[in-house]
C-alpha positions in Angstrom: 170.3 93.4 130.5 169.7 90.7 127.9 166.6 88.1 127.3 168.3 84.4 127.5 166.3 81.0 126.6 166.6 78.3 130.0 166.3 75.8 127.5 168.5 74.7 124.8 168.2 74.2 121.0 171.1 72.1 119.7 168.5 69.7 117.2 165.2 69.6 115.1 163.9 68.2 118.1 164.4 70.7 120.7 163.4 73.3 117.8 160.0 71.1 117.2 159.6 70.9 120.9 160.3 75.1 121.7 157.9 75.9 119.1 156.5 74.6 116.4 154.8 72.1 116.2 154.8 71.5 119.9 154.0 74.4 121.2 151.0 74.2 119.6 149.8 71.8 122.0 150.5 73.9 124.8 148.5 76.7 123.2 145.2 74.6 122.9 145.7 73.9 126.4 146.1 77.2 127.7 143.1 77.7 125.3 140.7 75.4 127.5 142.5 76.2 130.4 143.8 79.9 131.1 145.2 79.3 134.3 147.2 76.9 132.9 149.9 79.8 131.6 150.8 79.6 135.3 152.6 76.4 134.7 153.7 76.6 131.1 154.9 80.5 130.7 156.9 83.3 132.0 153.5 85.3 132.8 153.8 84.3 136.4 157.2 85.3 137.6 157.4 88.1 135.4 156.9 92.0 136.0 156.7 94.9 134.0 158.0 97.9 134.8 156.1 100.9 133.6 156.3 104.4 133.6 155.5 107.4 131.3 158.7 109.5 132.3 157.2 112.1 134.0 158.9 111.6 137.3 161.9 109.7 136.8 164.5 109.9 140.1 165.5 113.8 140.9 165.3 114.4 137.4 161.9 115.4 137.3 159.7 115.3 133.6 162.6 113.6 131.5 160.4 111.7 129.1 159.9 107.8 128.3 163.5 107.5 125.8 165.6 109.0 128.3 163.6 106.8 131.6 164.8 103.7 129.7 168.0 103.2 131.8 166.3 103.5 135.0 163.4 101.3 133.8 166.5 98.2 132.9 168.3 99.2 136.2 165.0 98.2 137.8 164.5 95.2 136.0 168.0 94.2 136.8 167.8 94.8 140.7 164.4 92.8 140.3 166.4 89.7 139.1 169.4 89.8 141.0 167.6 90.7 144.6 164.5 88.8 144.0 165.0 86.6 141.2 162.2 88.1 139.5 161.8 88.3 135.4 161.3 91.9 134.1 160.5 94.1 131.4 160.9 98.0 131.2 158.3 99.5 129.6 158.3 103.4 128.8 154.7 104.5 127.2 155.1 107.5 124.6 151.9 109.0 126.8 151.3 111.4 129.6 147.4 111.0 129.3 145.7 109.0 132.3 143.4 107.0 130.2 145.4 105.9 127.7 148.1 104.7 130.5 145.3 102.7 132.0 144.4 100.8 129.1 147.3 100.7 127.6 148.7 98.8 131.3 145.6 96.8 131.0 145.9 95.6 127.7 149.6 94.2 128.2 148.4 93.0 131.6 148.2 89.4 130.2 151.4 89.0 129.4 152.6 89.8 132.7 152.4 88.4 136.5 152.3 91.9 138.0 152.6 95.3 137.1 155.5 97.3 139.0 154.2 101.3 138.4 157.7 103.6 138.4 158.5 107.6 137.8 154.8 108.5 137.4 154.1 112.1 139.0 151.7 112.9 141.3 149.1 112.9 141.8 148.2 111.1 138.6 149.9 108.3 140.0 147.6 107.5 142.7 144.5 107.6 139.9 146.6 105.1 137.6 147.3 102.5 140.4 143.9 102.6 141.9 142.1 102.0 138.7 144.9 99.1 137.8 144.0 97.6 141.1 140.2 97.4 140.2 140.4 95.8 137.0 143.6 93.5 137.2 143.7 90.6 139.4 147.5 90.7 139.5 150.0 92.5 141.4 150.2 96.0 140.9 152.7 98.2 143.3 153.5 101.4 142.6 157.1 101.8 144.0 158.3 105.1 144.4 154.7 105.3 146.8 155.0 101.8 148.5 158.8 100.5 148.1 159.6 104.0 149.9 156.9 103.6 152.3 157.9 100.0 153.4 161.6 100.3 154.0 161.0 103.7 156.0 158.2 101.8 158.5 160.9 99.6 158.9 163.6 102.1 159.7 161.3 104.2 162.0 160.3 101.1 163.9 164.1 100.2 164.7 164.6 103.7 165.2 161.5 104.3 168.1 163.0 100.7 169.5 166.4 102.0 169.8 165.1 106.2 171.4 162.4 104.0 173.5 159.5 105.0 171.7 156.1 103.7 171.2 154.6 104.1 167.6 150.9 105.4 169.0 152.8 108.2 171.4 155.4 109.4 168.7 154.7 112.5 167.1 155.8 112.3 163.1 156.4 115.2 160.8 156.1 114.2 156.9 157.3 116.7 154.6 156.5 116.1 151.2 152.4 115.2 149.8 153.7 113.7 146.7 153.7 109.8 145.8 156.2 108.8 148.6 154.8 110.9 151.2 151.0 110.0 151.3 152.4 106.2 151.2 154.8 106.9 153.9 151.8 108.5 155.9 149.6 106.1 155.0 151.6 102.6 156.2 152.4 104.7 159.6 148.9 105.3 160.5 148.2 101.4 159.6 150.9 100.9 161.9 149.3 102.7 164.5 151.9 106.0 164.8 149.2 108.1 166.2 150.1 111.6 165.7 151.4 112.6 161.9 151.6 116.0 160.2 152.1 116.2 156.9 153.5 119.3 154.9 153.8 120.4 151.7 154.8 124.0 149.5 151.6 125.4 151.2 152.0 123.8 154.7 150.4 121.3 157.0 147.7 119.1 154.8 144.5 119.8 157.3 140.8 120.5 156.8 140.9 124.5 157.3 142.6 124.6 153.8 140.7 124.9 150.8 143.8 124.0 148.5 143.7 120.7 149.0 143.3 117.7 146.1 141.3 114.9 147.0 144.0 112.8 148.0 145.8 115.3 150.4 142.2 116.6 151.6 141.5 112.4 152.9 145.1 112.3 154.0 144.4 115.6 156.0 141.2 114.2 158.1 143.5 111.1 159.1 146.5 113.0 159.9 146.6 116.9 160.8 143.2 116.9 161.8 143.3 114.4 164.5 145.3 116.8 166.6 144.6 119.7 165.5 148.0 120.2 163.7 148.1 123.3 161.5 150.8 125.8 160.0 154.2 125.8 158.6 156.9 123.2 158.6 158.5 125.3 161.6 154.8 124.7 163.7 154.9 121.5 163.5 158.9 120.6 163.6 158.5 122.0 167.4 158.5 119.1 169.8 158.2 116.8 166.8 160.0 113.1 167.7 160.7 112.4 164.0 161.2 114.3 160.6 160.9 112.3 157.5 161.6 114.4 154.1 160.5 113.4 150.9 160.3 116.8 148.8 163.6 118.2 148.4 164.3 121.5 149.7 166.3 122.3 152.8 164.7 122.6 156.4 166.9 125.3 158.6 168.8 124.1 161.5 167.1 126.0 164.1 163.3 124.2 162.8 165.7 120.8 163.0 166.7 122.0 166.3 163.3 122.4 168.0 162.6 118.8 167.8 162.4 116.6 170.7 164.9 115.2 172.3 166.3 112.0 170.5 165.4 113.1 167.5 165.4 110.9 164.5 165.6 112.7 161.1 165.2 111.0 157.7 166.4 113.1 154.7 165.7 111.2 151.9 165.8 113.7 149.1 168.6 113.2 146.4 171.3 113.8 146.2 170.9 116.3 148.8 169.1 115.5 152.1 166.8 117.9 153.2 168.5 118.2 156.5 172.6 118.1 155.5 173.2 115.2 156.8 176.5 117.5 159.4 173.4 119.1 160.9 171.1 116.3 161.7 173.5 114.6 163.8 174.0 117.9 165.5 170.4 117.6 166.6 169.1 114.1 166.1 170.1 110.5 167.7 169.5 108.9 164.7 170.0 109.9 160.7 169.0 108.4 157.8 169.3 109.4 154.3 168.6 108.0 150.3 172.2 107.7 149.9 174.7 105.3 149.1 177.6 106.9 151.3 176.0 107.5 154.5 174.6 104.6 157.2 171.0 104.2 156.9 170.1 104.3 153.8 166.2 104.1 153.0 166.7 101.5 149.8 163.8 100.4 147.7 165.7 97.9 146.6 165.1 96.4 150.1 161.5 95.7 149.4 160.0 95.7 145.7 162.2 92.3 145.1 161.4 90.5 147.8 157.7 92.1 147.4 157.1 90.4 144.1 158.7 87.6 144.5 156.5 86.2 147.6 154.0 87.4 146.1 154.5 85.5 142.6 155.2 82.4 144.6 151.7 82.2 146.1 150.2 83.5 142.5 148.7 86.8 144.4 145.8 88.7 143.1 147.0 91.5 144.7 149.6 93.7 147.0 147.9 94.2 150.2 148.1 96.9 153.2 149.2 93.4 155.0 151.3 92.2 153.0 153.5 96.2 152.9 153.9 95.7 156.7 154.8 92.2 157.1 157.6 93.0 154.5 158.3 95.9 156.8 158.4 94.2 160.3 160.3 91.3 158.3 163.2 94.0 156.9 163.2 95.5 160.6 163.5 92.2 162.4 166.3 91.5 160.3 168.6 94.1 162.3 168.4 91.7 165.0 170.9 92.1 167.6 172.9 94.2 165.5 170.5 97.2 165.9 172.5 100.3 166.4 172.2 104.3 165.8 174.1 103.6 162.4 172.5 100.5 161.4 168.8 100.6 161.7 168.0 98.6 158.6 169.8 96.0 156.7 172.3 95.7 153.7 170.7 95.7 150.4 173.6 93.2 149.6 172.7 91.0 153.3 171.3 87.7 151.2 168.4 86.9 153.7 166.6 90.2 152.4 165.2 88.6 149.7 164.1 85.6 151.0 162.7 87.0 154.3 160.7 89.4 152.7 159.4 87.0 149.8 158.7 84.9 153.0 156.6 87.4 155.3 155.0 89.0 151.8 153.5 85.3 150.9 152.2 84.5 154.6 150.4 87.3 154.6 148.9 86.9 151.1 147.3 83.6 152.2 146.4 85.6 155.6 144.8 87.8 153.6 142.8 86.0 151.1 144.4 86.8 147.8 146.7 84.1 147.6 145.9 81.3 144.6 148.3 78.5 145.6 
């Protein structure tokens, strides 16, 4: 990736005009008028793309050098999916605090704030506290980019097995960032039954294990029925399986499931459920990979995200705003909704419109739009 001027310096006058002395004028401006940097800079189509290293794809604690490359492969799918500006940004600090205000104090160069490859569960403290001080955009993907494209999977997929969201009974395994987002945007999308598991078991209120954030997960989830156990408890009857945790679920637990199944592996590079036995024992598969149908994509979302919600200068990313850019990526299946084609191509060119579109409607819906 490269930084390129859109202007062009071929005299003393463009050079006078690009910077000094002209720019001067556009400093005093900004100076008596903040907002005016949304009209005169880069700050308001442009992200940065933070992380610490800690988490960084299926490599686990790698470190902020050797994050770099997925940090400009972000920035890159940013601007060719959503024609979105970025910067990768990997901080030399594992420390809570000092990620906060380090985030905070760049925040003014920046239009939003796109969080990447931070562990759990510091990474639900960091965004939070971002959230509360910034009054920009700040999306932590690996929780909501995840989150978003599965909702819209698993709503083709319940359309397609004839299933209604508030009578489908949903097995998360995995408590980490992706799985309390993926949890979170199905219970605001009203699935009404969800179990989710992790090393220990089913999150619910009988355990005394439990981190704040799975303990609050638990009294929504678990709790509500009653749910309790081991993977294999709740796999029993269970209309879908969604993995985000790695590890491999044995075929007979697959096999209990409902009839109909749907299973989504999205561990990589190796599905929780090989991908030969969940078609054994499921109607519909998904999986993180490139070389399989269905593949759960961030790529579908966080472009599109930002960039609707740059175009209506958002103060935020809201719980609307996730499923509208949900139920936009689902409804663009359309017609061609099939068992092997539950979600569209990364490469389809409405995605990134359609989302940007749905994202910015629902920013003025919900009150944090500026323009």
């Amino acid at each position: 990736m490269e930084v390129r001027s859109r202007v062009a310096l071929n005299d003393r006058d463009d050079l006078s005009l690009a910077y000094t002395p002209g720019v001067a004028r556009v400093c005093e401006a900004i100076a008596e008028d903040p907002t005016l940097t949304r009209e005169y800079t880069w700050v308001p189509h442009t992200v940065a793309v933070v992380t610490d290293g800690t988490a960084v794809l299926g490599l686990g604690d790698i470190g902020p050098a050797a994050a770099m490359p997925v940090m400009e492969g972000k920035a890159v799918l940013f601007k060719e999916f959503g024609g979105v500006d970025a910067v990768p940004i990997c901080l030399a600090t594992t420390d809570v605090e000092e990620i906060i205000a380090t985030v905070a104090r760049l925040a003014p160069s920046f239009g939003g704030i796109n969080l990447e490859d931070i562990s759990a569960p510091r990474c639900f403290e960091i965004e939070e506290r971002l959230k509360g001080m910034l009054d920009i955009p700040v999306f932590h993907d690996d929780q909501h980019g995840t989150a978003v494209v599965a909702l819209a999977a698993i709503t083709n997929a319940l359309t397609l097995t004839g299933r209604m969201p508030e009578k489908t009974r949903v097995v998360v395994s995995g408590a980490g960032a992706a799985g309390v987002a993926v949890a979170r945007i199905l219970l605001n999308a009203g699935v009404g039954d969800i179990a989710v598991v992790d090393r220990q078991g089913v999150l619910n209120s009988r355990r005394t294990d439990l981190t704040p954030v799975k303990k609050a997960l638990a009294v929504d989830t678990a709790d509500v029925h009653d749910r309790h156990g081991s993977l294999a408890d709740v796999m029993a009857g269970a209309d879908v399986y969604l993995g985000v945790s790695g590890g491999t679920v044995p075929e007979e637990v697959v096999a209990s499931m409902a009839d109909d199944a749907i299973v989504f592996g999205l561990a990589n590079p190796n599905p929780e459920v090989p991908v030969e036995i969940a078609r054994r024992h499921a109607r519909i598969v998904a999986t993180g990979r490139s070389d399989h149908p269905n593949q759960i994509n961030n790529v579908l979302a966080f472009p599109g995200i930002f960039r609707g919600a740059f175009d209506v200068h958002a103060t935020a990313i809201t719980e609307g705003m996730k499923l509208a850019a949900a139920e936009a990526l689902a409804g663009l299946v359309g017609a061609d909704l099939a068992e092997d084609h539950i979600v569209p191509s990364p490469f389809d060119p409405r995605v990134g419109p359609t989302v940007a579109a749905a994202v910015a409607e629902a920013a003025r819906t919900d009150g944090v739009a500026r323009v």
